[in-house]
C-alpha positions in Angstrom: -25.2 17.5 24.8 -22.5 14.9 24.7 -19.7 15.1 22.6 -15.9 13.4 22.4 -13.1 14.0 20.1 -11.8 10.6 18.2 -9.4 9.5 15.2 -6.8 11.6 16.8 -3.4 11.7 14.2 0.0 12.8 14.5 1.3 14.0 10.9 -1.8 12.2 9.6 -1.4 8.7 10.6 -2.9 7.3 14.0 -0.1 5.7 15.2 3.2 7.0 13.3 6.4 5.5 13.4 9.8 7.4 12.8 7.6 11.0 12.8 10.8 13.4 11.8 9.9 16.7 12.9 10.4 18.2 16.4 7.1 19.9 15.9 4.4 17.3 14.7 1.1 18.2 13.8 -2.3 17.1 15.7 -5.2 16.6 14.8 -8.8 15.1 15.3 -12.5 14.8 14.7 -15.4 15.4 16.9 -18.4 13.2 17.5 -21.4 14.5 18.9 -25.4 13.6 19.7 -26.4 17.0 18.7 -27.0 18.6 15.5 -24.8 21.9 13.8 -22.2 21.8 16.7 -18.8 23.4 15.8 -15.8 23.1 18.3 -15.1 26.5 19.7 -12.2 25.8 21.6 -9.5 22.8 22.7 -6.9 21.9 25.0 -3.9 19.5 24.3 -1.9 17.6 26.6 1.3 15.6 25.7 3.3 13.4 27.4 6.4 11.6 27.1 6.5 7.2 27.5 3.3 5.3 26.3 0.9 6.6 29.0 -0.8 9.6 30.8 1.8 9.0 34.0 5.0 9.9 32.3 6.8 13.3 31.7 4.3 16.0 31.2 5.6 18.0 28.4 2.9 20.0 26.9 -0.4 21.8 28.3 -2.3 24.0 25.7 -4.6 25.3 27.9 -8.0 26.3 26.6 -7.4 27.5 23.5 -10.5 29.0 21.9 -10.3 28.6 18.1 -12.5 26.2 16.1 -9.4 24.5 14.3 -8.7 20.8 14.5 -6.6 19.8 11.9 -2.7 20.2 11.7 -2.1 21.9 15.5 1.6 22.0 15.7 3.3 21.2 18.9 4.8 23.9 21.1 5.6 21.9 24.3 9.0 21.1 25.4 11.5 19.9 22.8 11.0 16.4 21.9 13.7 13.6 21.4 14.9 11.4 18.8 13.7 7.7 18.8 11.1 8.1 21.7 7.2 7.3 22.4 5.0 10.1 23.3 1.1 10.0 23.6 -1.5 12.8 23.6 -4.8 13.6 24.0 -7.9 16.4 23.7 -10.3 17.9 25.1 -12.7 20.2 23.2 -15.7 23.0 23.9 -18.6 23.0 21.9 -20.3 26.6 20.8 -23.1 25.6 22.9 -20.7 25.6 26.5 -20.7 22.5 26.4 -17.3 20.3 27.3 -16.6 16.7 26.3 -14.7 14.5 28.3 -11.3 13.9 27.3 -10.5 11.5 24.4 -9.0 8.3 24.6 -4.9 8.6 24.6 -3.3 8.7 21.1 0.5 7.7 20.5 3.2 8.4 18.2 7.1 8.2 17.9 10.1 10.0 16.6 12.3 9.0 14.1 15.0 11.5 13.2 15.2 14.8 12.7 18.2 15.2 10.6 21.5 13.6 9.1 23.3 14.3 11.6 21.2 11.9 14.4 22.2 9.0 11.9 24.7 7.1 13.1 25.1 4.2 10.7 27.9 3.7 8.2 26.6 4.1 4.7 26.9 0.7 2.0 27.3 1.7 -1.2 26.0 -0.5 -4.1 28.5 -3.6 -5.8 27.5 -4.5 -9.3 27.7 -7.9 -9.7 26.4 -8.3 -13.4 25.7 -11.5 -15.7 28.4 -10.5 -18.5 26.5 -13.1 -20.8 23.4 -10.9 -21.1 24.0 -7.0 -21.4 22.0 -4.5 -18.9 21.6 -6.9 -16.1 22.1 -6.2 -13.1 21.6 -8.4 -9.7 20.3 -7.3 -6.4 23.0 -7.2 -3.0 22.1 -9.3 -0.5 23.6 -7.4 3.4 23.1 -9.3 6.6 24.3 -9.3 10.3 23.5 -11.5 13.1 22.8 -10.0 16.2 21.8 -10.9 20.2 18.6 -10.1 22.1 19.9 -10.6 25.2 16.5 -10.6 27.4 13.3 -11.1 25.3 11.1 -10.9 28.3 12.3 -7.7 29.6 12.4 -6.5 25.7 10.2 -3.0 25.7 10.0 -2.3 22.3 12.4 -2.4 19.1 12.3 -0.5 15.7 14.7 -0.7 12.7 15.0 2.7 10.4 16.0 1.9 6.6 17.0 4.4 4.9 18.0 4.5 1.0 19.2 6.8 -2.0 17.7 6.8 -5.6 18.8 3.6 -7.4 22.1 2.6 -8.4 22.4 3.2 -12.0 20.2 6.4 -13.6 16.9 7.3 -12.7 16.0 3.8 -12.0 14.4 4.5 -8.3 11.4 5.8 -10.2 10.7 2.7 -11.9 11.2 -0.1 -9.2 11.4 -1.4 -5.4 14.8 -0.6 -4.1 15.1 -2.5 -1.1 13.4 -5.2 0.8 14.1 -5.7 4.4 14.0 -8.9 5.9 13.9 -10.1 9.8 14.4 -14.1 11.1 13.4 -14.9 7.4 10.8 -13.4 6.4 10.3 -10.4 5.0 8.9 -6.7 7.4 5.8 -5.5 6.5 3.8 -5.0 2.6 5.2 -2.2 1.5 6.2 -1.9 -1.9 8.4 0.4 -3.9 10.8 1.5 -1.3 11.8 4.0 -0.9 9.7 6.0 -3.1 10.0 8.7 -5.9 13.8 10.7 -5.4 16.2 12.0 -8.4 18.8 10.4 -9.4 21.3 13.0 -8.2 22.1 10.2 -5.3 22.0 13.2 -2.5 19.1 12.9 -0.9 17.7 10.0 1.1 14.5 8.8 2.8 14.1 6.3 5.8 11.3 4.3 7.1 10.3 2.7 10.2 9.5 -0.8 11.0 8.5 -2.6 14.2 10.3 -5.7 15.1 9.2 -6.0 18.8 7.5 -9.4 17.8 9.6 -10.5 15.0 12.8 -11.1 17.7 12.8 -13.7 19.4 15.6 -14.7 22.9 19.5 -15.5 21.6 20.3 -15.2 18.3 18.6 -12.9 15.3 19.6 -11.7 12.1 18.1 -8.8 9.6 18.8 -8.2 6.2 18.7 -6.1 3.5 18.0 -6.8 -0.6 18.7 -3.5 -2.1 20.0 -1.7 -5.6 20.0 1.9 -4.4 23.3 3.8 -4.6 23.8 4.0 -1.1 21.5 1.9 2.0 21.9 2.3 5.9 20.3 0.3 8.7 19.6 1.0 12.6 17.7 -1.3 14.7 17.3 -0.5 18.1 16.1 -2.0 20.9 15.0 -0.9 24.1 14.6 -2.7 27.6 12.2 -1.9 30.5 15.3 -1.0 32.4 15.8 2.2 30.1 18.7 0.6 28.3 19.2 0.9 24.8 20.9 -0.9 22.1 21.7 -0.7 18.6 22.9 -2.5 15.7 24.3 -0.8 13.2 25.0 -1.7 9.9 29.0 -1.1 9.3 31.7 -2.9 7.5 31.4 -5.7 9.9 28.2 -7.4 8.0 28.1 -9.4 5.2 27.5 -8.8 1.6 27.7 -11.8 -1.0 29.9 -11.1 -2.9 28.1 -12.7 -6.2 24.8 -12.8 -8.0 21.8 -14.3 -6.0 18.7 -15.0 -8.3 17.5 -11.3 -8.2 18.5 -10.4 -11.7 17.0 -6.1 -12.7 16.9 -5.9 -16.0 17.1 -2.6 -17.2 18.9 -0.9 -20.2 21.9 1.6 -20.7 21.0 2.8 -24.0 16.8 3.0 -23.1 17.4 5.1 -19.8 13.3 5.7 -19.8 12.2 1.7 -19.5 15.0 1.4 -16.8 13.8 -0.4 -13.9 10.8 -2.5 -14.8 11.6 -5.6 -14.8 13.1 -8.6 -12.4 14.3 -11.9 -13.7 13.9 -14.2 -10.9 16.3 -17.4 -11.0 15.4 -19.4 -8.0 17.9 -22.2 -8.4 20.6 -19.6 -7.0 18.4 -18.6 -4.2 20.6 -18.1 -1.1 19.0 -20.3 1.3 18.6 -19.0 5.1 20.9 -16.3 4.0 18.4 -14.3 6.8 18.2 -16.5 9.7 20.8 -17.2 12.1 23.3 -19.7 11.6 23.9 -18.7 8.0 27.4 -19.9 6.5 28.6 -16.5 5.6 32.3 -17.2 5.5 32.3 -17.0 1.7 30.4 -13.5 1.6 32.6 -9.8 2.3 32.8 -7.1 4.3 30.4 -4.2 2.1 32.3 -1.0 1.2 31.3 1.6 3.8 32.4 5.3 4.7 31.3 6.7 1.8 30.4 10.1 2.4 27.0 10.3 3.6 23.5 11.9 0.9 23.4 16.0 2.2 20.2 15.1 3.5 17.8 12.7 5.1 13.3 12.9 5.7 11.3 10.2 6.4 9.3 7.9 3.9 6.2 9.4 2.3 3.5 6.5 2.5 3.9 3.2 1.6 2.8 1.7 -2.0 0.8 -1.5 -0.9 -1.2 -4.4 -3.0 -5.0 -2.7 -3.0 -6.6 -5.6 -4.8 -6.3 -9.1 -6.0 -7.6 -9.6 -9.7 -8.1 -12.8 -11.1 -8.2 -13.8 -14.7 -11.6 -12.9 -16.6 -10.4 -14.9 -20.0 -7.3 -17.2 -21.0 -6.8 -17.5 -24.9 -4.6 -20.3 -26.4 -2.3 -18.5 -28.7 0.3 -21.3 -29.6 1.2 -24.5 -28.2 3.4 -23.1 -25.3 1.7 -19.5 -25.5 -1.4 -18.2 -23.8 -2.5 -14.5 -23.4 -4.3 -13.8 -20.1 -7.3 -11.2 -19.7 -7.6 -9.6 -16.3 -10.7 -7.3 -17.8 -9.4 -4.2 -16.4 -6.1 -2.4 -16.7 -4.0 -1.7 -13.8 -0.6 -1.1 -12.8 0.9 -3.7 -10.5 2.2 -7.3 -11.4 1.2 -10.9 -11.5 1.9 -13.8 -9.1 1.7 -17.3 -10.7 1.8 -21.1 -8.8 3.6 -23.5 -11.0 4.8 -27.2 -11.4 7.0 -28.5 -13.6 10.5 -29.7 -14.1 13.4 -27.7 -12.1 15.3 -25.3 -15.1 11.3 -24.2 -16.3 11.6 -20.9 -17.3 8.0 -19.0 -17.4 7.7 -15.6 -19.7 5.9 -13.1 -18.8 4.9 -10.2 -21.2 2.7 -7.3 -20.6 0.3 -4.9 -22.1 -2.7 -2.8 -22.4 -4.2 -3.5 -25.6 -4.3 -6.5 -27.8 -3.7 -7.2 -32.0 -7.2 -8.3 -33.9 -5.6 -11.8 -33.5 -5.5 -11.9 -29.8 -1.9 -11.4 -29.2 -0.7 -9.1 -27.5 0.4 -5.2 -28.6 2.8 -3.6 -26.4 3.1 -0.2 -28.0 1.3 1.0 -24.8 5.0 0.7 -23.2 6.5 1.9 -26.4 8.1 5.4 -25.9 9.4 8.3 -28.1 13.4 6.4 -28.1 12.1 3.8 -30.5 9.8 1.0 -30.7 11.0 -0.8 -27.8 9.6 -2.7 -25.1 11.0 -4.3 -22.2 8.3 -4.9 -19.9 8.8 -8.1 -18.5 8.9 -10.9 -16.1 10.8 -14.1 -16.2 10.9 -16.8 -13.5 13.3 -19.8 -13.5 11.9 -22.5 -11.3 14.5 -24.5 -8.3 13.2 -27.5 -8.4 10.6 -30.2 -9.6 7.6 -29.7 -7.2 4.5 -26.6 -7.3 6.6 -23.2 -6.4 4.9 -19.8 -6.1 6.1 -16.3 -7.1 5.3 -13.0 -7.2 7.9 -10.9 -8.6 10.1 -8.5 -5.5 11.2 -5.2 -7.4 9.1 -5.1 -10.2 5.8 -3.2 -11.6 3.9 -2.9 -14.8 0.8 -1.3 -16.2 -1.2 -4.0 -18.2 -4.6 -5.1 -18.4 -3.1 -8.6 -20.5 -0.3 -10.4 -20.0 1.6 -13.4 -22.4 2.9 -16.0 -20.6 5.2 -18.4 -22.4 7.2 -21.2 -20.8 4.5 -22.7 -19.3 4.5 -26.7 -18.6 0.9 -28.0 -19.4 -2.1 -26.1 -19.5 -2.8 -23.1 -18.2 -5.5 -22.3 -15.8 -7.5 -19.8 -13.8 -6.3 -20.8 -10.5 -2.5 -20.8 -11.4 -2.3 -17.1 -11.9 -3.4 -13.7 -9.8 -3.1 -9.7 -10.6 -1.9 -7.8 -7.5 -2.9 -4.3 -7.8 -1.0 -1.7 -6.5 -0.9 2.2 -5.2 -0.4 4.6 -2.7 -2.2 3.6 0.6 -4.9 6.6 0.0 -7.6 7.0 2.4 -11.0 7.7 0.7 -11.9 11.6 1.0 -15.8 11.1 -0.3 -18.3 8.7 -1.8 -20.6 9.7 -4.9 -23.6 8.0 -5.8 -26.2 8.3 -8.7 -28.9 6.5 -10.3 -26.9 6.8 -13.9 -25.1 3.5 -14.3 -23.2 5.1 -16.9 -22.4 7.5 -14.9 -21.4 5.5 -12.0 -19.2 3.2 -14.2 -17.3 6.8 -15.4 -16.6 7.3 -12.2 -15.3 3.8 -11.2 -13.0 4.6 -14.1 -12.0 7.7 -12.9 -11.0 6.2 -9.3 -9.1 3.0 -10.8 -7.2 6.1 -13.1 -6.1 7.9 -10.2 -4.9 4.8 -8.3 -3.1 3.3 -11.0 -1.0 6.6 -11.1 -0.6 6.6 -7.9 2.9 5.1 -6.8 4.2 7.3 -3.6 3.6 11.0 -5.7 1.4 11.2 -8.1 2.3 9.6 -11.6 2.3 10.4 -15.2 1.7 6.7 -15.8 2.1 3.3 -14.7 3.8 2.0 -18.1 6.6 4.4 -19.3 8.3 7.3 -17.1 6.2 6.9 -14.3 7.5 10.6 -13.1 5.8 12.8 -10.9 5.1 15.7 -13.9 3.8 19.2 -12.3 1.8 18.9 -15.2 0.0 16.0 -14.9 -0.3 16.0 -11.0 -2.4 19.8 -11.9 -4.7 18.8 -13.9 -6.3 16.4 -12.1 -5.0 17.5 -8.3 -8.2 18.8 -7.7 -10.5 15.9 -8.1 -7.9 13.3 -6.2 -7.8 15.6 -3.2 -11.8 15.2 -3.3 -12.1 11.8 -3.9 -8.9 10.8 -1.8 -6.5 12.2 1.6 -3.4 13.0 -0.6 -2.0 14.7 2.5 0.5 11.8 2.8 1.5 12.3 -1.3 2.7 15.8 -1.0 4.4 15.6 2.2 7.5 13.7 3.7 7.7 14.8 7.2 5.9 11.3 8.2 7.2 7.6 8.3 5.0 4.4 8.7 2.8 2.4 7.4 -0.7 3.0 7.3 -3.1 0.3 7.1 -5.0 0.6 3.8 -8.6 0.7 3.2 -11.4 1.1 0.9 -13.9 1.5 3.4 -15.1 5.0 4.4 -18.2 6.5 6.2 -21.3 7.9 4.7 -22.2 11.0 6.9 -25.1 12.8 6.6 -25.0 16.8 6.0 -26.6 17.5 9.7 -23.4 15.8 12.0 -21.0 17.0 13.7 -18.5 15.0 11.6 -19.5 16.9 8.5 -18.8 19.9 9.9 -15.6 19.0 11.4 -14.1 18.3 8.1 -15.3 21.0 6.5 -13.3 23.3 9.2 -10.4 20.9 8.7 -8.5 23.6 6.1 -9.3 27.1 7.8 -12.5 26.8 7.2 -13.1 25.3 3.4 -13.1 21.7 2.3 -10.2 19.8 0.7 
């Protein structure tokens, strides 16, 4: 019988970035050509450097135990900031042996504050005085030198971040966005995830740069409104040499407003956080590539003391599905009320023309009046009849400009737009859905389309409330309540792998997908899952 072991995972990911535990967790699956085979013992190997011909650090031996999921390392002690791969062997209860499987990787980020080494920049307000509760987004760069692209082995940046800078307002909104040669790393949204607002606690994530740098001169930067951000890129050559760039009081922070404008209220601490007003004729142009004029920005204020602790990122909050509009009504002469036929939580992108000063409006909601309009007590709370979920966009210039908005998220299924020059149309607007990048657990099928369509409910529920823990909602607190998270905990671990919501050992980005495979109950695959959890499915 002929058997391998695949989809081999370090902390639950196939090829982690910034893992932050000295003893990671392995696991696999097992394919096989037979029927009812169960593994009835294993052997691990680890090594350190991306291949099998690097430091041997690890040998399990035969191990006989039918386990394959979450194996924790017991090798040698492993090091900050380095590559290690793995692989397995495994026995089948039939004597059988496979061959080994095909070399896995993963890499270390840190393992505590004290590996940091990065001075700490601490928030600036820089407010609009003419509109009360607005505050605008810091802008942090630093040019740097690659000194010898060709001989560049790999490099990897580590952002880490504190709750936002005024109240609670981390569980609301993206906090940071990183940005490399101008343009912005990776689709990850709502960085850096769900923390409280006690400022003492922060999480990092890892991002590769190896092809974003190019020979000579580079720059990175950082748009962020946490309390506290820190940056470390590093860079290592074939030759074994390492650099760094750290972010210290020698960058640059602008030391007034960009066009990043968070709108979020003193006296309604519950809608903080939700919305961005986005003026792009005060856009700081190439403030992320070399050659920047940055004489007129400041050193940030660093040496603030350091958050008591420091994990990596839970998983990343990415864009799971573009919606377009199912229905445009007319409302007024320079108001419309868009229908995206499903609610969601996420926001919208638009592509307008028009003259530069245009300032486009958008509202959002769940539910709309008799008349058509819009009804936004959906994102009405218990502090009053209130609702400040909104987008507004100015526009830079006279020719077609596209946006979608950087820090902010709503739950709607309709949205008012007002502003707009000329007519509206189908093709000028898109929904971006958004959640937790969720694996699929299982599949369920039935011939009851009524049925079926409770179900489709069901998952687009769970997804919605899913925004890196699991949500009360996607309109008002959008907090991670014991409460809510109970009563339906059971059916998202079925339907979904929530192993990456309840845990924040891990740090990268997994690649999302809505794809899974339909097994049948006779292979080896069924079998390994349901020994994945000592013996009982998830």
């Amino acid at each position: 019988m002929k058997s391998h072991a695949l989809n081999l995972k370090c902390e639950h990911l196939p090829r982690p970035l910034g893992v932050g535990t000295p003893h990671p967790r392995l696991s696999w699956e097992i394919e096989s050509d037979g029927k009812d085979c169960v593994q009835s013992a294993y052997q691990i190997q680890v090594w350190k450097g991306a291949g099998k011909d690097g430091q041997p650090l690890w040998d399990s031996g035969k191990i006989h135990s039918s386990r394959q999921h979450e194996i924790t390392y017991s090798g040698a002690p492993l090091q900050i900031l380095s590559r290690y791969t793995w692989h397995v062997q495994v026995w089948l209860d039939d004597g059988s042996v496979s061959e080994w499987s095909e070399p896995a990787q993963f890499e270390t980020g840190y393992f505590s504050l004290r590996d940091w080494k990065a001075d700490w920049v601490v928030y600036s307000y820089w407010g609009n005085k003419e509109l009360y509760g607005q505050q605008s987004m810091n802008f942090l760069r630093k040019d740097f030198e690659v000194r010898d692209l060709a001989k560049l082995k790999r490099a990897r940046a580590f952002v880490a971040a504190t709750a936002g800078a005024w109240g609670n307002d981390t569980l609301r909104m993206n906090l940071y966005e990183f940005h490399v040669n101008g343009a912005k790393v990776g689709s990850d949204l709502l960085n850096p995830g769900q923390l409280t607002n006690t400022k003492k606690r922060a999480l990092y994530r890892a991002f590769d740069l190896t092809g974003l740098l190019k020979e000579g001169a580079n720059t990175v930067g950082l748009i962020f409104a946490t309390h506290k951000a820190s940056v470390e890129v590093m860079m290592e050559y074939q030759d074994g040499h390492v650099e760094f760039v750290r972010s210290a009081a020698g960058w640059k922070l602008t030391p007034f407003p960009g066009p990043f404008l968070q709108l979020w209220s003193h006296d309604v601490w519950e809608f903080g956080g939700k919305n961005e007003i986005y003026d792009a004729r005060k856009e700081h142009t190439g403030w992320d590539l070399p050659g920047f004029d940055d004489q007129g920005w400041q050193s940030p204020r660093c040496g603030a003391a350091a958050p008591w602790s420091l994990a990596p990122q839970m998983q990343s909050v990415e864009v799971c599905d573009v919606i377009r509009p199912q229905n445009i009504s007319k409302m007024s002469e320079n108001c419309w009320v868009v229908d995206f036929g499903r609610n969601m939580n996420g926001h919208v992108g638009i592509k307008v023309s028009g003259p530069q000063g245009t300032q486009v409006t958008m509202r959002f909601s769940e539910t709309v009046n008799p008349d058509g309009s819009i009804h936004p007590s959906s994102t009405w709370s218990w502090q009053g009849n209130i609702s400040t979920q909104k987008n507004i966009y100015i526009k830079r210039s006279d020719g077609i400009e596209e946006y979608e908005p950087h820090f902010a998220n709503f739950g709607f299924r309709f949205v008012e737009i007002t502003g707009w020059p000329g007519e509206l149309h189908a093709d000028d607007l898109h929904a971006n859905a958004v959640c937790s990048t969720v694996g699929r657990g299982s599949s369920f099928d039935c011939s009851d389309a009524r049925v079926m369509e409770l179900q489709k409910l069901c998952e687009r529920t769970f997804l919605s409330n899913l925004m890196s823990v699991p949500t009360d909602c996607p309109t008002r607190e959008r907090l991670g309540w014991p409460a809510d998270a109970s009563t339906v905990s059971s059916a998202e671990c079925t339907m979904f792998d929530m192993r990456l919501s309840s845990s924040d050992t891990i740090s990268g980005t997994p690649s999302f997908s809505w794809t899974y495979p339909r097994i049948s109950p006779s292979s080896a695959a069924i079998r390994s899952w349901l020994h994945c959890s000592k013996g009982r499915p998830r």
